[in-house]
C-alpha positions as CSV (number, residue, x, y, z in Angstrom):
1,X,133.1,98.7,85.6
2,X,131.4,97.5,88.6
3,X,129.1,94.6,88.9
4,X,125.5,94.5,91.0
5,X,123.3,92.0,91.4
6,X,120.3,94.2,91.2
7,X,120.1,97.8,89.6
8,X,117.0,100.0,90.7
9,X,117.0,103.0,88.8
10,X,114.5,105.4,90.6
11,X,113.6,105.6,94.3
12,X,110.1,106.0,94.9
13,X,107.7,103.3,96.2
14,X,108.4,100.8,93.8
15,X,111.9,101.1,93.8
16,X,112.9,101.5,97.6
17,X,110.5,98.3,98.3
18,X,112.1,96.3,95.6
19,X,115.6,97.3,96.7
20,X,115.2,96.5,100.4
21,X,113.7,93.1,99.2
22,X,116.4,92.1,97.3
23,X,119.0,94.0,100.3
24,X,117.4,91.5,102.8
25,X,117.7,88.3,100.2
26,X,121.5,89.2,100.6
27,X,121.6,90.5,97.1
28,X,124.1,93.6,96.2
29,X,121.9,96.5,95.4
30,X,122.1,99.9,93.9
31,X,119.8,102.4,93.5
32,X,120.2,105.3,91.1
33,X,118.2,108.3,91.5
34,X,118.5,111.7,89.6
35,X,116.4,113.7,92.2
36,X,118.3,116.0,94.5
37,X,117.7,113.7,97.3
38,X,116.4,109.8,97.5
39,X,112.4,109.6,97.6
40,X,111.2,109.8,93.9
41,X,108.0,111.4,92.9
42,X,106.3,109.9,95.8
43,X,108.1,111.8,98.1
44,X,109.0,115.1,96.6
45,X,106.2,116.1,93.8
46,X,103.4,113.9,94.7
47,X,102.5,111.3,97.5
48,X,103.4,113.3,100.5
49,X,103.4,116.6,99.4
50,X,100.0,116.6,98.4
51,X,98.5,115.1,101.1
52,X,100.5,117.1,103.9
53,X,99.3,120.2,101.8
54,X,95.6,118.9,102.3
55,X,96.0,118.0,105.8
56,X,97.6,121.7,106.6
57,X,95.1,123.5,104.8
58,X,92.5,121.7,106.3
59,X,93.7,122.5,109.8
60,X,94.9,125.6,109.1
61,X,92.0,126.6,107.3
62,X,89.5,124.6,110.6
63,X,87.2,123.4,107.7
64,X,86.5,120.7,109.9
65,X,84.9,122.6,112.5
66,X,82.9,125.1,110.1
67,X,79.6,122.5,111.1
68,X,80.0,123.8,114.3
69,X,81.1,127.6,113.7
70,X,79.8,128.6,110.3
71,X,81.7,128.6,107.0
72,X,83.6,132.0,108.3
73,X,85.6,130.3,110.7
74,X,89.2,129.7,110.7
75,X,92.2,128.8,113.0
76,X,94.6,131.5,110.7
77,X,92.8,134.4,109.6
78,X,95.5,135.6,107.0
79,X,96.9,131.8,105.2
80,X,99.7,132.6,103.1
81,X,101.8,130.3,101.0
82,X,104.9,130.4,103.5
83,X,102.0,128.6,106.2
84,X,101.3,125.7,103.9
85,X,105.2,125.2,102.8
86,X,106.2,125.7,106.3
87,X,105.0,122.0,107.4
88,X,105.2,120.7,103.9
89,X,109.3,120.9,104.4
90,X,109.2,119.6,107.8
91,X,107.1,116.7,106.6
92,X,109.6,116.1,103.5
93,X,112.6,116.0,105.4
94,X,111.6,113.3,108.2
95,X,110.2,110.9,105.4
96,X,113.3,111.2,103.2
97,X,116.0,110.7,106.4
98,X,113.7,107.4,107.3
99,X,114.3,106.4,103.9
100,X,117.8,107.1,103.6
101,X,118.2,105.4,107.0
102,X,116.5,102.0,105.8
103,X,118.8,102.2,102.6
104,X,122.0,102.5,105.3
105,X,120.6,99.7,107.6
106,X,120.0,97.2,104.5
107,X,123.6,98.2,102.8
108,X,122.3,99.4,99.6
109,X,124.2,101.6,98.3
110,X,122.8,105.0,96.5
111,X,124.1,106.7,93.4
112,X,122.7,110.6,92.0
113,X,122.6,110.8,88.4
114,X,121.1,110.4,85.3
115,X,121.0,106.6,84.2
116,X,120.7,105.3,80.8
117,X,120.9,101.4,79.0
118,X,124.0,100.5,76.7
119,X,122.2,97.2,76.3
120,X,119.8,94.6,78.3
121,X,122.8,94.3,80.6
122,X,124.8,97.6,81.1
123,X,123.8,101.2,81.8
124,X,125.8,104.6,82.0
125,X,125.4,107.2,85.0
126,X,126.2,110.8,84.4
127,X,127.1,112.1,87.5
128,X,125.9,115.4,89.7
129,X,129.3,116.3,88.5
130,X,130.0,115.3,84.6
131,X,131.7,112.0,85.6
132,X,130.7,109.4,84.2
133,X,129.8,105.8,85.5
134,X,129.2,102.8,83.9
135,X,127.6,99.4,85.6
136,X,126.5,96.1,84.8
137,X,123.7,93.9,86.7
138,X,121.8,90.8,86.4
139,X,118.9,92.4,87.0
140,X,117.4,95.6,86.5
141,X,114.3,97.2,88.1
142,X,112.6,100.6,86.3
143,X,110.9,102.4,88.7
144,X,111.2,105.8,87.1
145,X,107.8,107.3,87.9
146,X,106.3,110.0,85.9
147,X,106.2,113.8,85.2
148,X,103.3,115.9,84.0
149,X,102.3,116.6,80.6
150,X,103.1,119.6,79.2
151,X,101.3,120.2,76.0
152,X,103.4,123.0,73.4
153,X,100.2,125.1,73.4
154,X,100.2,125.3,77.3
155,X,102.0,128.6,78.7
156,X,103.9,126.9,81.6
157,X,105.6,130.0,83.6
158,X,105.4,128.5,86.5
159,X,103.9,131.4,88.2
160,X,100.2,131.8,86.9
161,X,100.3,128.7,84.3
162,X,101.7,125.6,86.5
163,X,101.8,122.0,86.7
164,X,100.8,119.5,89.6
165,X,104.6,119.6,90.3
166,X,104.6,123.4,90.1
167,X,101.6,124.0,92.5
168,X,103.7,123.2,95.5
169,X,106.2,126.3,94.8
170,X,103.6,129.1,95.1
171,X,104.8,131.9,96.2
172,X,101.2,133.0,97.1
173,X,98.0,132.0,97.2
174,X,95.7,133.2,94.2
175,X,91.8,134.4,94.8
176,X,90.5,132.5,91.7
177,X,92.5,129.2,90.2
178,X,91.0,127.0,87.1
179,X,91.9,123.6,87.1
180,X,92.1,121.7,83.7
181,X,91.9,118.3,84.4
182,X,89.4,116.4,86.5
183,X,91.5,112.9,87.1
184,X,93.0,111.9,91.2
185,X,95.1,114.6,91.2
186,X,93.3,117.7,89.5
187,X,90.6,116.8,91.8
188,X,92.7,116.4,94.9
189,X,94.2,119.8,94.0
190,X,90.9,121.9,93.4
191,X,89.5,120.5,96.5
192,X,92.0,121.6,98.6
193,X,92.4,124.8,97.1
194,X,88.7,125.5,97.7
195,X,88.8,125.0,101.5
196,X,91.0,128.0,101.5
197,X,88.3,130.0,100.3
198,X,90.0,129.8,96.7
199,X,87.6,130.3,93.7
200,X,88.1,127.2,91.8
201,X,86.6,126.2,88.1
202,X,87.5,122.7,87.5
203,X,87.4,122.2,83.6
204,X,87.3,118.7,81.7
205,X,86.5,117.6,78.4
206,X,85.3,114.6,78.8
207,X,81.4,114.3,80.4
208,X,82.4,112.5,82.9
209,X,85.1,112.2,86.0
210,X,87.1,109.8,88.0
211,X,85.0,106.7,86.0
212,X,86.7,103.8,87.9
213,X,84.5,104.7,91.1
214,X,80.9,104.1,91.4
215,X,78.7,106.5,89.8
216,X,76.6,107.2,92.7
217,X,79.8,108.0,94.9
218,X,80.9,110.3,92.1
219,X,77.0,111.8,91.9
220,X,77.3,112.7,95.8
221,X,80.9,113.7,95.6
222,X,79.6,116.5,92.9
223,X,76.9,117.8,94.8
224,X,79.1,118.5,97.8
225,X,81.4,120.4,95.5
226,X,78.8,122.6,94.2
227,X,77.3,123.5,97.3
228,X,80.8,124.9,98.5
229,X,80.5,127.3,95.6
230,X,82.7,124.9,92.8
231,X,81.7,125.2,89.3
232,X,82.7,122.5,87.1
233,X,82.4,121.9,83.6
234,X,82.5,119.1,81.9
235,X,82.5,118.1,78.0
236,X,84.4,121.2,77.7
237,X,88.0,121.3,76.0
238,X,90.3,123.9,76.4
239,X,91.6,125.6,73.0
240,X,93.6,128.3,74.3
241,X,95.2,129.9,77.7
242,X,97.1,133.0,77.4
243,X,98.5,135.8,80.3
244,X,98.2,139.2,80.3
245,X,100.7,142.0,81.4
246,X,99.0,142.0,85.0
247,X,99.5,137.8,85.5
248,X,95.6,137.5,84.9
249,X,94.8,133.9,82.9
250,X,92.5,133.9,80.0
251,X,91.2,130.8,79.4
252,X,89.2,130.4,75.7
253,X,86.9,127.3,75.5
254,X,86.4,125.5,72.2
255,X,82.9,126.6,72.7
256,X,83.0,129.7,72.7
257,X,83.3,130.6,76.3
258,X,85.9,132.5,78.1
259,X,87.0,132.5,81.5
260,X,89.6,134.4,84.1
261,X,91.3,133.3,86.6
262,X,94.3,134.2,88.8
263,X,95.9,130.8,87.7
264,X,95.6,128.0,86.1
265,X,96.7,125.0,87.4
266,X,97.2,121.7,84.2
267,X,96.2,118.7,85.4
268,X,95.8,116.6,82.3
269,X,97.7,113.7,82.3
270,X,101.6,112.8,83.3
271,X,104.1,111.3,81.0
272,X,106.6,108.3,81.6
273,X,109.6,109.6,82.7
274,X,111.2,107.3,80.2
275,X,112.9,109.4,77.4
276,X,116.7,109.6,78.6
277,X,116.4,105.9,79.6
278,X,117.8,104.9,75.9
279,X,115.1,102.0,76.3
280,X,115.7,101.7,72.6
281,X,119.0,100.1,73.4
282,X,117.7,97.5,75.6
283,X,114.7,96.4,73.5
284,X,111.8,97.8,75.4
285,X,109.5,100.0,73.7
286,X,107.2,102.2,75.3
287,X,103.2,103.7,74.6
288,X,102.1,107.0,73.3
289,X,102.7,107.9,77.3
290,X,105.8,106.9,78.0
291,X,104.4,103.7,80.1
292,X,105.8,100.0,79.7
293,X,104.1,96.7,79.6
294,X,104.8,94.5,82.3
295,X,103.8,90.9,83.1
296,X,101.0,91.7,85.5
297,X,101.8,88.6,87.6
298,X,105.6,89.1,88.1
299,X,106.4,92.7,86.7
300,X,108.7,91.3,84.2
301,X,108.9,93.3,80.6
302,X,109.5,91.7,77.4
303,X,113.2,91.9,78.3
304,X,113.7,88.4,80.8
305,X,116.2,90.2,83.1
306,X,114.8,94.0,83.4
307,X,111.5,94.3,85.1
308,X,109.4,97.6,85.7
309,X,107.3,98.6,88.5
310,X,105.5,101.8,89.8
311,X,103.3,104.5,88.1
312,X,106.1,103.7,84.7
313,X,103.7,101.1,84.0
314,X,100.4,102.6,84.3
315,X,96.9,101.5,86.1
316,X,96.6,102.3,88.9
317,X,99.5,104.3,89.9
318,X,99.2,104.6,93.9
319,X,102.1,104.5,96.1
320,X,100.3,101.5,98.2
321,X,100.5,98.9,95.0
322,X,103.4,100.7,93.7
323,X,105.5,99.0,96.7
324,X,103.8,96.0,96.2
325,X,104.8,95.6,92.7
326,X,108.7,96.3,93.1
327,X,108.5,93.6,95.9
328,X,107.0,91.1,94.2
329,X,109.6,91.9,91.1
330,X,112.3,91.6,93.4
331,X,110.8,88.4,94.5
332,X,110.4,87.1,90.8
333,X,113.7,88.2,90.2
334,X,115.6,85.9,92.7
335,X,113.3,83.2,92.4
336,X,112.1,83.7,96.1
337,X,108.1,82.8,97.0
338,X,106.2,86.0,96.8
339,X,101.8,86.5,96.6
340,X,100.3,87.2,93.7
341,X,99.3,90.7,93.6
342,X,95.6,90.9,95.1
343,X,92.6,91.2,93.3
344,X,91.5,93.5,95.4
345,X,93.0,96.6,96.3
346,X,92.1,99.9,98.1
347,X,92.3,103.1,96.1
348,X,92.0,106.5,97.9
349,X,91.3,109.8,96.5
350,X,92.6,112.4,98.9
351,X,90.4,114.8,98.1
352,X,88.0,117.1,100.1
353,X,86.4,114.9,100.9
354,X,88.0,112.2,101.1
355,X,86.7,109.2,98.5
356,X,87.8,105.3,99.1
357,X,86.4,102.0,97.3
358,X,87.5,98.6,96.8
359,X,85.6,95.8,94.8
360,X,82.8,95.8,92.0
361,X,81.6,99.2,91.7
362,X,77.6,98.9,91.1
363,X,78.3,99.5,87.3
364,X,80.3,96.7,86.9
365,X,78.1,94.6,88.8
366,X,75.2,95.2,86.9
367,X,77.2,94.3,83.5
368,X,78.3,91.1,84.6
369,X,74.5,90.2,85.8
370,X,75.3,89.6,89.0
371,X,71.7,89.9,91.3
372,X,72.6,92.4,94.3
373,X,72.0,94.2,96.9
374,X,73.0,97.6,98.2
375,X,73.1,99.3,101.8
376,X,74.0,103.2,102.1
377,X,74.4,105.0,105.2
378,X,74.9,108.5,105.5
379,X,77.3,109.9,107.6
380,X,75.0,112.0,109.5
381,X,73.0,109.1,110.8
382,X,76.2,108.3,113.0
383,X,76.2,109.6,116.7
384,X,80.3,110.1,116.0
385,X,79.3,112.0,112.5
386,X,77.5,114.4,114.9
387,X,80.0,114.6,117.2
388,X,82.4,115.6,114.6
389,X,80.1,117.8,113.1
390,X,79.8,116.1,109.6
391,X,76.9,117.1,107.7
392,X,77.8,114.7,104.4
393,X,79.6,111.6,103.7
394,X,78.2,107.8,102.6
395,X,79.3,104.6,102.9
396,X,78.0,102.0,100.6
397,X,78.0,98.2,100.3
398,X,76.9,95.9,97.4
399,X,76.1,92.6,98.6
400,X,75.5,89.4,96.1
401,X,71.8,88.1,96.9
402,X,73.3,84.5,96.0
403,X,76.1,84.2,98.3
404,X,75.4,87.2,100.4
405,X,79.0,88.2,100.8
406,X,80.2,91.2,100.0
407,X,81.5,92.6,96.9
408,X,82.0,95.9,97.4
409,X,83.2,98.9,99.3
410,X,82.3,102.8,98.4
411,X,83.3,105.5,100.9
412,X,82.9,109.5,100.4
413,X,83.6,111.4,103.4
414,X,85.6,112.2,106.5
415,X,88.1,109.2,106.9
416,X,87.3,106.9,103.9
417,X,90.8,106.0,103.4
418,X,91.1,104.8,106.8
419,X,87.5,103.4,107.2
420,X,88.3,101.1,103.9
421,X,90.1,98.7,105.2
422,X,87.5,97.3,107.3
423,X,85.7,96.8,103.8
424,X,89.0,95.4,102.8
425,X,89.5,92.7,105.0
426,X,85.9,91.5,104.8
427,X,85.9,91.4,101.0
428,X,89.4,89.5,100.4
429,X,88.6,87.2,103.0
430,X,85.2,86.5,101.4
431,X,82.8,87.6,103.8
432,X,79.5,87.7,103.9
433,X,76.3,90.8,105.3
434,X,76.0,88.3,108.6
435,X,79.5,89.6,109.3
436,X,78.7,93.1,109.6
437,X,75.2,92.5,110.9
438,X,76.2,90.4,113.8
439,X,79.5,91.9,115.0
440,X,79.7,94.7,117.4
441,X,81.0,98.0,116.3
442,X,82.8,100.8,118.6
443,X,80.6,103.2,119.5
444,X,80.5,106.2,118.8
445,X,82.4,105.8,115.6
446,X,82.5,106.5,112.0
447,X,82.9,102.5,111.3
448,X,79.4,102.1,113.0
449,X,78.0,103.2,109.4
450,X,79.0,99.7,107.7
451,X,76.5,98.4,110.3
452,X,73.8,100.4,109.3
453,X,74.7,100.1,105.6
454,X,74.5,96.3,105.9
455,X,71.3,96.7,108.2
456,X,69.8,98.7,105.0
457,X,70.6,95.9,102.5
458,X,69.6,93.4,105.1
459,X,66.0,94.7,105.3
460,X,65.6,94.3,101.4
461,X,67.4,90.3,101.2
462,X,65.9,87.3,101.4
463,X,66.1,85.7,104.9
464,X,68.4,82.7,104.5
């Protein structure tokens, strides 16, 4: 029986970042990880793949140049399934050879298998070849991720009927594709999907999507999505899908209403990958999901020496705060001096387009009766938006009349997750409108809009 200092069991964000951490505090580390290779979710299912799939079928596709040349225009006339996988692979390898470089450089060693607890302080390995292992640690880190949920009723085949970890082994590309599910990644899905000329349905039962972001973002976001041809319905729950003899998806709404498609892609929800974890044994209990509760401040669950990190815990489930949260356990865990975690964070929606925001949506401002002000500009208003050829897009800002600094950020468009951070800094480091009114912006750029935003508030504030 061997003896760590720090068990990670899964290797995605949260779990490489905590490992390394603890690696570098000269702590003995191993991570276990039942994926065929080190990476976890992030790397293999979700994270990366998706957002290599977007970028490829956006270049592929030359949806960004269709201002110029007309919605018929394309790099590739004939896009098969093979083009998108092609740099998907390429993009898959590099990032999991960098990883399993910084897990060689730090010492930490890495184990395949499937892990489970014998109690708070020991857990069994089965091996990628029946053997069996059994460790004990101090400390343990759960950074399993999550899987999708697959409902009983659901027809999962894999070929017409997939899930969000399915979609990337397509061995073509449909004409018409229903997505059920309008959360990050049913969106991010559809929207890429459409810019290869895909007919896409998006289908959610509840009235309303994304509601973290601010509702005139998500107003603007809509209307760009139904003028490229997407139909989406909302309040509407799905009671049946079945597939005929040709592959063709029937999709029965509760109301009444059918519809076809070539496949259906199920984006409702993911699951804690939790259930071979024998958490039972340990004294951790998990929700209705599969997630755990942590100690927001230090990751810790109700178990002093087993912490959990990473989309296993819930809200907000990026990879960016994912790696933030196994450091700071790691941090906790060996009593070094980490931050807190920041109020503020960016969250990005890869989507087409894009959609960023950090900071008080206007919602939120308005039910804490805070008085404000808000600056928009439009995309198109930029010299570099023409340039580019970008006909949509908005930036806006929410400004307290009060203390005039800022509190928060809303991007839609071309480069939002990249322009945020501008947002970012100014926000967390309590800025104020004379910052972006005063300063000198690159010209021509995309980040030249946050000075007409703040120019448009600006004209409506009190002088001070």
């Amino acid at each position: 029986m061997e003896h760590y200092d720090f068990i990670v069991i899964g290797s995605g964000p949260a779990g490489r970042r905590a490992a390394i951490q603890a690696a570098k505090s000269n702590k003995n580390v191993l991570v276990i990880d039942r994926g065929r290779r080190v990476g976890g979710v992030s790397v293999h299912t979700g994270t990366i793949p998706s957002k290599t799939l977007r970028e490829t079928a956006l270049n592929l596709s030359g949806w960004r140049e269709r201002g110029f040349y007309g919605r018929s225009y394309r790099v590739k006339q004939d896009l098969t399934a093979d083009d998108l996988r092609a740099r998907l692979q390429m993009t898959l390898t590099h990032e999991i050879e960098v990883l399993e470089h910084q897990f060689a450089r730090n010492q930490v060693t890495t184990l395949r298998g499937e892990a489970h607890f014998l109690d708070k302080n020991t857990i069994e390995v089965a091996g990628e070849e029946g053997e069996v292992h059994t460790f004990t640690a101090d400390h343990y880190l759960i950074a399993v991720g999550t899987v999708p949920f697959r409902p009983e009723n659901i027809p999962f085949d894999g070929i017409s009927v997939v899930d969000s970890d399915e979609i990337l082994e397509l061995k073509h590309l449909p004409k018409s594709i229903i997505v059920v599910g309008a959360g990050v990644i049913g969106v991010e899905y559809a929207t890429i999907f459409n810019t290869l000329d895909v007919h896409v349905t998006i289908v959610e039962p509840r009235d309303t999507m994304l509601d973290f972001i601010d509702n005139e973002l998500i107003d603007d976001f809509k209307h760009q999505l139904r003028d490229r041809g997407m139909q989406l319905r909302f309040g509407k729950k799905v009671e049946s899908i079945t597939v005929d003899e040709n592959k063709n998806c029937l999709v029965k709404m509760e109301d009444g209403r059918n519809m076809k498609s070539d496949m259906v892609l199920f984006a409702a929800g993911r699951m804690g990958a939790t259930p071979s974890l024998a958490l039972d044994k340990c004294g951790i209990e998990c929700d209705h999901r599969g997630r755990i509760s942590v100690d927001p401040n230090t990751f810790r669950t109700n178990v002093p020496n087993i912490y959990a990190a990473g989309d296993i815990i819930g809200f907000p489930s990026l990879a960016s705060t994912s790696m933030e949260q196994g450091r700071i356990a790691a941090c906790h865990a060996f009593n070094e001096t980490a931050y807190k975690p920041p109020k503020y964070f960016p969250y990005g929606i890869y989507s087409v387009p894009e959609m960023s925001t950090i900071g008080m949506s206007e919602e939120e401002i308005k039910e804490r009766g805070i008085s404000y002000e808000c600056g928009i500009a439009r995309f198109r208003e930029t010299s570099r938006g023409h340039i580019m050829g970008v006909g949509s897009g908005m930036l806006k800002m929410l400004f307290s009349l009060k203390t005039r600094r800022l509190l928060g950020c809303h991007i839609v468009g071309e480069g939002a997750t990249e322009l945020i951070h501008i947002g970012q800094a100014v926000l967390n480091l309590k800025g104020t409108l004379e910052y972006f009114v005063e300063n000198t912006f690159n010209y021509p750029t995309l980040a030249e809009a946050y000075k007409i935003a703040a120019l448009d508030a600006w004209n409506r504030m009190p002088k001070p």
